[in-house]
C-alpha positions in Angstrom: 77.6 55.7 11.9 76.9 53.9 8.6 74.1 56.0 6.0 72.8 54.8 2.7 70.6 56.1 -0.1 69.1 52.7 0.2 68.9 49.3 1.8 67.7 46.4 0.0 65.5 43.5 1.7 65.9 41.2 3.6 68.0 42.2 6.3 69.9 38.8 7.3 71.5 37.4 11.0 73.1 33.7 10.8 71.6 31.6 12.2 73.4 31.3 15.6 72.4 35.1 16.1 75.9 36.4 15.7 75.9 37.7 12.6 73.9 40.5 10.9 74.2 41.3 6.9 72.5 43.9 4.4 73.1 45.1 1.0 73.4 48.5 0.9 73.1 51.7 -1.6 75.9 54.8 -2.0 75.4 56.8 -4.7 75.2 54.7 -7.2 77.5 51.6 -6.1 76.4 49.0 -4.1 78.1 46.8 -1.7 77.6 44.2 1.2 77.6 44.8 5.1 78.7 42.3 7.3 78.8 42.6 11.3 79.2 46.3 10.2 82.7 45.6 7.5 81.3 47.5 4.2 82.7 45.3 1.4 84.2 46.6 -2.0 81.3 48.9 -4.3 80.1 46.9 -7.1 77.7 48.0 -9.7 75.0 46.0 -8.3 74.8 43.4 -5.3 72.2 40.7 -4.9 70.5 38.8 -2.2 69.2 37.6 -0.2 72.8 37.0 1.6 73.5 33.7 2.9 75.4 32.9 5.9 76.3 28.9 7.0 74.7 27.6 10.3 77.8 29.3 12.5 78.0 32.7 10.6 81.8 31.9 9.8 80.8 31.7 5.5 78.6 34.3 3.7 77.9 34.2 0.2 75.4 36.9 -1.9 75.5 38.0 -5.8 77.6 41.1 -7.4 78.1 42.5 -10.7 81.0 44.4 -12.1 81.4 45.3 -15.8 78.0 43.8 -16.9 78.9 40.3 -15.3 77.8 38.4 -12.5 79.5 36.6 -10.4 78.8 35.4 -6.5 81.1 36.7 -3.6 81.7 34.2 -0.9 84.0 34.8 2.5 85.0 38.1 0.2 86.3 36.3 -2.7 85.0 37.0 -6.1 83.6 33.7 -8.4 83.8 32.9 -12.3 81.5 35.7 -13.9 78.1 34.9 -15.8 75.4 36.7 -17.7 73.7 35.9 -14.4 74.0 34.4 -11.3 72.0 34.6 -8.7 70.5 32.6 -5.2 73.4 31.8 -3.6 73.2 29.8 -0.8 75.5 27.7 1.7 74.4 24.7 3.5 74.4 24.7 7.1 77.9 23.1 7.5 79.1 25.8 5.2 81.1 23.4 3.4 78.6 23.4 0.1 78.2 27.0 -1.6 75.2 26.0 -4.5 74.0 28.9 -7.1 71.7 29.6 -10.3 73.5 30.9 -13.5 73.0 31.8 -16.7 75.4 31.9 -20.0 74.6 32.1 -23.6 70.8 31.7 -22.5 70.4 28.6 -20.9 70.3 28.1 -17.3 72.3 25.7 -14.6 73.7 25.0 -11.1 76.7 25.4 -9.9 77.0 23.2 -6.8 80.4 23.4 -5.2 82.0 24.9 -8.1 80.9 22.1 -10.7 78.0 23.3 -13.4 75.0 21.2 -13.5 72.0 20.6 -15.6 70.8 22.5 -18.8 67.4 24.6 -18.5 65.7 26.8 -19.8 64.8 28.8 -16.6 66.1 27.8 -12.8 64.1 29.4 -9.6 67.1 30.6 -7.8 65.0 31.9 -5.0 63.8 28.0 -4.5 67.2 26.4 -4.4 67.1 24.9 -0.8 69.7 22.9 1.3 68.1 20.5 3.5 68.6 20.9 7.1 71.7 18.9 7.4 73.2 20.2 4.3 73.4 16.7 2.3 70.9 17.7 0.5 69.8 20.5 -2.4 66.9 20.8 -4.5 65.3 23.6 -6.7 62.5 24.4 -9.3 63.7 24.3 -12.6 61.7 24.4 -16.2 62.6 23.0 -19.7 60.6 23.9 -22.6 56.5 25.1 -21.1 57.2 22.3 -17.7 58.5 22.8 -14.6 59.8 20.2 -12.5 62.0 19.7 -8.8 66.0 19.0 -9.3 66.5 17.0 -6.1 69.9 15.8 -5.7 70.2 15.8 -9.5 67.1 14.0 -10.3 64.3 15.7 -11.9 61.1 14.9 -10.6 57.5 14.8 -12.8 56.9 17.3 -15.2 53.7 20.1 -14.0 52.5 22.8 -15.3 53.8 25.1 -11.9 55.3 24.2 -8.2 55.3 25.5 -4.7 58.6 25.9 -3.5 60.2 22.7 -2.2 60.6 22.1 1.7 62.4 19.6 3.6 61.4 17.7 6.8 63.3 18.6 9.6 65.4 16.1 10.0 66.4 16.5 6.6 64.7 12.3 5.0 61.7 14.1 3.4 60.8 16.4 0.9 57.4 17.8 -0.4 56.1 20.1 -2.9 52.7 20.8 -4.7 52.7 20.6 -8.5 49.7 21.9 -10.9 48.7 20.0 -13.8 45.4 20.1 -16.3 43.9 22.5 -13.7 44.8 20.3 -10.9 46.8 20.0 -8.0 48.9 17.4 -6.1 50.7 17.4 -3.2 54.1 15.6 -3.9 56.0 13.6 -0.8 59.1 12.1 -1.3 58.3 12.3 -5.4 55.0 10.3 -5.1 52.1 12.2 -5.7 49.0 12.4 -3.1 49.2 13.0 1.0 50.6 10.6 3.0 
């Protein structure tokens, strides 16, 4: 029988069911639980944990010796001041991130670095349904804007979080700007 001091939120199953994940508190390390395997203590541990479609990949955030880094099938990454958000697309063959070095912001998608922000919203990056596709909220100087595929959308002042259609062709968002808000489908402001 597993006990903690604490158990950070959200507790996580893949999405087939078969899998069940937490990040958990002893003493003063923390580490990661997977279908009940307690992974190696870390100073700190970060979530939410991300598993692909079929539970066989899971991916959450760690820090030893004042870096972060991501952990992914048990393997530690490169270390950062920060990184944080992982997530894996449902095929598990795409692991995506948000990092920080020397204070500006990126992604790492797949292991390659992208973009240069002043802030990233690693709780927004999203894989679409299929997994071809990622997107996020990212801001660079006093305007945030959606990183879809690489392209940055329009410029506003704030953003919902982005969400993809089901079967993964769409993509839609609500910006603010002046005071006002727009819903934003497949980048062109205004419902459809």
């Amino acid at each position: 029988q597993q006990q903690y001091d604490e158990v950070a939120l959200p507790l996580v199953f893949s999405a087939n069911s078969a899998h069940f994940a937490y990040l958990a508190k002893k003493g003063k390390p923390w580490l990661a639980a997977v279908d009940g395997v307690e992974s190696k203590e870390y100073e700190q541990v970060g979530g939410p944990i991300s598993f692909d479609a079929e539970g066989k990949r899971v991916a959450y955030s760690a820090k030893a010796n004042d870096q972060w880094f991501i952990v992914a099938d048990g393997q530690e990454g490169d270390r950062y001041n920060i990184a944080a958000g992982p997530i894996l697309s449902s095929d598990g063959t795409r692991l995506a991130f948000a990092a920080k070095n020397a204070g500006r912001c990126f992604l790492v998608i797949a292991g390659q670095r992208q973009g240069d922000y002043d802030d990233l919203s690693a709780s927004s990056l999203t894989f679409s349904p299929d997994g071809k596709h990622l997107c996020c909220m990212a801001k660079r100087d006093k305007s945030w804007f959606i990183i879809a595929d690489g392209v940055e959308g329009k410029a506003y002042d704030a953003l919902s979080y982005p969400l993809y259609s089901p079967d993964s062709s769409r993509l839609a968002y609500y910006g603010t700007r002046d005071g006002k808000v727009m819903v934003v489908v497949d980048g062109v402001e205004g419902a459809p």
